[in-house]
N, C-alpha and C positions, 0 to 999 in steps of 0.2 A: 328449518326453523326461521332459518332468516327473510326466506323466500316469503313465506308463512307474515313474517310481518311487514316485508313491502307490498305485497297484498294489501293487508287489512289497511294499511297506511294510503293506499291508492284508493281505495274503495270507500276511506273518510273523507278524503279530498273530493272526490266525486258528488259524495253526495253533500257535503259545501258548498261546491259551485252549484249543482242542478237546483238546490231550493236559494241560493242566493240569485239564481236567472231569472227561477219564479218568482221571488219577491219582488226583486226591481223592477219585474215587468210589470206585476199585480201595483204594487202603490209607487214608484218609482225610488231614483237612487238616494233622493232625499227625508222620504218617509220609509224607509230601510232602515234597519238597525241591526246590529251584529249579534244582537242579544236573539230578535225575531230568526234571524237565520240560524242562529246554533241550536235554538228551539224546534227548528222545523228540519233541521237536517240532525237534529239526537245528537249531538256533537258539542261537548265542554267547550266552553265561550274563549277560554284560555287558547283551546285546542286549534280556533278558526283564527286568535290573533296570531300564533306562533306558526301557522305555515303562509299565511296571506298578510301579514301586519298590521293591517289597516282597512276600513270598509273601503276603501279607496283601491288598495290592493287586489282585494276581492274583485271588486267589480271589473277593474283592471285585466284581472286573470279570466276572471267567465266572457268578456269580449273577446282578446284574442283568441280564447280558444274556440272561440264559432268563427271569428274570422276567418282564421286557418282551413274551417270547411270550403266558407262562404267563398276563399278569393280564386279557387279556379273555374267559378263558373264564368268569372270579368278576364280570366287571366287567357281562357281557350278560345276566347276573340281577341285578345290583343297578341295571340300568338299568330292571326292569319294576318299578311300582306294587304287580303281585301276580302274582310269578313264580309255576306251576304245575309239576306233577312232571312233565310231557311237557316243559317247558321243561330242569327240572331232569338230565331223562334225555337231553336233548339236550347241555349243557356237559358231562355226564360223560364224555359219547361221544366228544365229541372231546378232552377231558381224557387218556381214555384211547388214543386212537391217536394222542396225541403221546408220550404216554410209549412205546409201541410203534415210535414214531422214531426218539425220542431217550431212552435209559431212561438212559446216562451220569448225566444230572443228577438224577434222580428220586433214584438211587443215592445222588450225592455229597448232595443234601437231604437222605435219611433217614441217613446216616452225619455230618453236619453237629449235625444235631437228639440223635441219640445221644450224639457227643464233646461238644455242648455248649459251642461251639465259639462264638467270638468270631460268627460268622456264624448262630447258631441262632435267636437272636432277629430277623435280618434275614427269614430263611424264614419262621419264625413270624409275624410281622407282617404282611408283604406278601405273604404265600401262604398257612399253614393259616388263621389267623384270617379272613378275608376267605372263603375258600371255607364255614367253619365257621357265617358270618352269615348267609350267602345259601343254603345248605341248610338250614339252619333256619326258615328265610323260607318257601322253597319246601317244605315239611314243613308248616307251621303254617295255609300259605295251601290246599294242599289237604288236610288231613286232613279226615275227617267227625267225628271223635272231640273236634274240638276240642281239641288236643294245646296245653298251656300252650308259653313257652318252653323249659324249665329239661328238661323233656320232649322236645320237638322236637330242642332241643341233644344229647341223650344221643343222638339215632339218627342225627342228621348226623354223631356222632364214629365212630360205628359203621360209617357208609360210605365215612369217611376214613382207615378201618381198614384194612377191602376195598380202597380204591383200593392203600394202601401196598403192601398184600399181593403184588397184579397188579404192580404195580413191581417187586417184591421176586422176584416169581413169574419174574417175565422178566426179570431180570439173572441168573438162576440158568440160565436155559435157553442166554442171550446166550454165558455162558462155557462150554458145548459148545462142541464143535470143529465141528460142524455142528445145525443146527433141522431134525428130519425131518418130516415131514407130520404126523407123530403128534402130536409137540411142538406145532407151529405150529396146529392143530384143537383139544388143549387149551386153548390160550391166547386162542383164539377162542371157545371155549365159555365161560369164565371170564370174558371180557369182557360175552358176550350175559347171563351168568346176570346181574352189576352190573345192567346197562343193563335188560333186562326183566324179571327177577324179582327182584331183591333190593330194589332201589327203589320201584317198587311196594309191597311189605311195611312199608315203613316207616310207612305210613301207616295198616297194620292196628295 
């Protein structure tokens, strides 16, 4: 029985967060209302103040918890001595077919970062910055050119561009009413171009 209600109590939290990820991302964290998420997740308005306190709360909790996915793709280059750009083409890849999963938060991050948003600095911190060290890492450690930092940084921003782009590219598609073949072979093309030609260049 008890089991029975930490369940049902896990599985209301769930679906809180998942329609508060979508809202924020759909109109952002200040055209949000807690009223709109308790409506969208079937969930007493009371029910979403008393395990999250606050929209503030809320939104608080649905970032960390994509964090938590998001931080070992930054973290298994900052674990090598001298990450290489086979490495580096390898965290992007799968960098990128999680946002292909889950593009909701990618969304609510670049619209987070844009509003400037109590929350912009948390993303910034714990996500660009970190991706921004260790592509520059992985830049510097294989260029042949001998790329200073100050150099190597301007091209890791440039691929952090790209990545946002592919985010940006597929929440435009996501809001079709359907992804035809056609769509879905762009987006797959635009991922391959990142992953084997754009990244490579960086080091010309």
């Amino acid at each position: 029985m008890e089991q029975s209600l930490v369940s049902r109590e896990h599985q209301r939290k769930s679906a809180i967060l998942e329609s508060a990820e979508t809202l924020f991302g759909e109109v952002g964290y200040r055209g949000t209302t807690l009223r709109a998420i308790a409506k969208k997740s079937r969930a007493n308005g009371a029910l979403v103040s008393y395990y999250f306190g606050s929209k503030e709360g809320l939104c608080s909790a649905v970032i960390e918890q994509k964090l938590e996915v998001l931080r070992p793709f930054h973290q298994c280059l900052a674990e090598m001595k001298k990450p290489k750009i086979q490495d580096l083409q390898k965290s992007v890849s799968s960098l990128l077919k999680h946002i292909k999963k889950e593009p909701n938060f990618h969304r609510l991050a670049q619209r987070a970062l844009l509003e400037d948003s109590s929350f912009s600095k948390k993303i910034s911190d714990d996500l660009i910055q970190p991706w921004i060290q260790e592509i520059t890492r992985s830049i510097q450690n294989s260029s042949q050119k001998k790329l200073n930092k100050e150099q190597s940084k301007v091209k890791a921003l440039a691929l952090l561009a790209l990545i946002g782009q592919f985010a940006s590219y597929l929440c435009f598609f996501q809001e079709s009413i359907s992804i035809s073949k056609n769509k879905e072979s762009s987006i797959e093309v635009f991922e391959t171009y990142i992953v084997e030609e754009f990244i490579p260049r960086l080091l010309d």
